[in-house]
C-alpha positions in Angstrom: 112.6 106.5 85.1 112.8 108.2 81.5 108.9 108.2 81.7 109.5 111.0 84.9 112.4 112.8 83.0 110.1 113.2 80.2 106.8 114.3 82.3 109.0 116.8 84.3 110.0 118.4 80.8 106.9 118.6 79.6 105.7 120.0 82.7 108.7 122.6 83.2 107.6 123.2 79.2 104.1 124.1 79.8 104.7 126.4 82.8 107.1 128.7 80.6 104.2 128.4 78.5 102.1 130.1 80.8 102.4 133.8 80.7 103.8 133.6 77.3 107.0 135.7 76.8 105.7 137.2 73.6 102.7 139.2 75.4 104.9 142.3 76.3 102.8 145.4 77.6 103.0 148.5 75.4 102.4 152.0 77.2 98.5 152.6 78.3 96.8 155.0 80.6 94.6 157.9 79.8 92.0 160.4 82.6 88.6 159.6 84.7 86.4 162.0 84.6 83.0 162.3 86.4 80.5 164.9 85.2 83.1 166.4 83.6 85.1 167.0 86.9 88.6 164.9 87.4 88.4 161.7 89.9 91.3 161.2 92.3 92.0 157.9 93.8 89.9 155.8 92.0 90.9 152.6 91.0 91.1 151.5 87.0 90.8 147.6 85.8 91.3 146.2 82.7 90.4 142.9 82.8 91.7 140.4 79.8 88.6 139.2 77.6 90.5 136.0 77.0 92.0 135.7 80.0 95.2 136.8 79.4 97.0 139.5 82.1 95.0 142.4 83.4 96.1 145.4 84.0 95.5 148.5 86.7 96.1 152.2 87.8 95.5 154.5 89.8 93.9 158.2 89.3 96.2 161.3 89.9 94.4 164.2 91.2 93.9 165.8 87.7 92.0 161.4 87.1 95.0 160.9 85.0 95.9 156.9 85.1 98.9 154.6 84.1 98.0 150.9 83.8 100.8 148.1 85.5 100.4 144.7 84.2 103.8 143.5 85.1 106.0 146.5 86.3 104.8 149.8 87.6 103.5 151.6 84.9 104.7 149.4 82.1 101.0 149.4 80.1 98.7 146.8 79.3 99.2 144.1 76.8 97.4 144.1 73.7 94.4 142.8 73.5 90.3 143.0 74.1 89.7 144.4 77.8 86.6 145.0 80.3 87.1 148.2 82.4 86.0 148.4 85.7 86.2 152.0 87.7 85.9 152.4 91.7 86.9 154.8 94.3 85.9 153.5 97.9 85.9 156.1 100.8 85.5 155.0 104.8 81.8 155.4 105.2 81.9 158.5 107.6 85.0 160.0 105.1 88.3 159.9 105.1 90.3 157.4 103.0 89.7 153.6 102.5 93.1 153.4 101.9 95.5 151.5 104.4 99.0 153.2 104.5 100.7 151.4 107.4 104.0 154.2 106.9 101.7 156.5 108.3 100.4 154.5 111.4 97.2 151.8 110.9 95.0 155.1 110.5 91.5 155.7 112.3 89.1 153.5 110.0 92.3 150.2 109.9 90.1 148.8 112.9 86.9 148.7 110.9 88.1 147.7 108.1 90.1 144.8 109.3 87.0 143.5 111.7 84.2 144.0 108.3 87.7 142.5 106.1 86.9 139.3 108.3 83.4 139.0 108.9 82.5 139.2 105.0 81.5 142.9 104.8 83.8 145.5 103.7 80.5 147.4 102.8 79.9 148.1 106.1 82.6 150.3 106.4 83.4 151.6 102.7 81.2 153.2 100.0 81.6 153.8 96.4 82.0 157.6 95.4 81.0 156.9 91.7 77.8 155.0 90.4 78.6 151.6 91.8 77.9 150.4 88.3 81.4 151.0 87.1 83.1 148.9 89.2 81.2 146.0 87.8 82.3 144.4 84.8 79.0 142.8 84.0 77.6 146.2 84.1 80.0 148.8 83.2 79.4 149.1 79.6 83.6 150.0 79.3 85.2 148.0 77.0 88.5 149.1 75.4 90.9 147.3 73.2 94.8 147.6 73.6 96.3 147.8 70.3 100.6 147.7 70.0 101.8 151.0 67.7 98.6 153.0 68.8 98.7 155.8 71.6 96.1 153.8 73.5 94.9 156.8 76.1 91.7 156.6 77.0 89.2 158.9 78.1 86.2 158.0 80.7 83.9 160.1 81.3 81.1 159.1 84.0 
C-alpha cells in the first residue's frame, strides 16, 4: 500500500512537472508582409525547437500578428522557434474560415466532406508560396528572448 502512495506522488509530481511553471510567455508578435504588401488572415506558428509550448497568431489586415501560447495574446515563451506562415482560401474564393455565428457558410459542406475523406486540398489553396507553411522548408527561424521587444518582421 505505501508502494501506491508513493507512485501516485511521484506521478502527481511529474505531471506538475510538465509544462513547467517557470516558462511564462513574454509579449511577441510583429507584421507579414508579401512583396512588400501586408497579408490578412494568415496564420503564424512558432513551433518550440525543443519541444517546449508553441505559439500562434493571426494577421490583422495591416499583417500585424500577436502570438497566444497560453492566453490570447500573452506572447511566446522564450526560446529557439521554427516559423511556419499560411493563409488558406476556399478554392473558388471566399474564406476557408468556418464561423458557425454567422451560419455554416457556402464552402462548410466541402470542407467538412474533403475534412473526412483525407483531402482538405481539394477544397482550400494556399495564397502565399506553400513553402512557408512548412517548417522543414520555411527557412524562418526566430528566437524569443525575455527583456527584448521580440517583433518580428516577415517579409515573403
Amino acid at each position: 500500500m505505501r508502494a501506491v502512495v508513493v507512485l501516485n506522488c511521484l506521478l502527481v509530481l511529474c505531471c506538475v512537472g510538465c509544462g513547467s511553471a517557470s516558462e511564462k510567455p513574454v509579449p511577441a508578435g510583429g507584421k507579414v508582409t508579401l512583396k512588400g504588401k501586408p497579408v490578412e488572415g494568415a496564420m503564424v506558428t512558432f513551433t518550440n525547437k525543443k519541444g517546449g509550448r508553441s505559439a500562434s497568431g493571426k494577421t490583422e489586415a495591416d499583417g500585424s500578428f500577436k502570438l497566444s501560447s497560453i492566453n490570447t495574446n500573452d506572447g511566446a515563451v522564450p526560446g529557439e522557434f521554427l516559423v511556419t506562415i499560411s493563409k488558406q482560401e476556399a478554392k473558388g474564393g471566399g474564406s476557408a474560415d468556418v464561423d458557425i455565428s454567422k451560419g455554416y457558410g457556402e464552402n462548410y459542406g466541402k470542407m467538412m466532406g474533403a475534412a473526412a475523406g483525407g483531402s482538405m486540398a481539394k477544397v482550400l489553396t494556399e495564397t502565399i508560396p506553400a513553402k512557408y507553411a512548412d517548417p522543414t522548408q520555411s527557412g524562418l527561424a526566430k528566437s524569443v528572448v525575455k527583456g527584448e521587444e521580440n517583433n518580428f518582421l516577415f517579409d515573403l
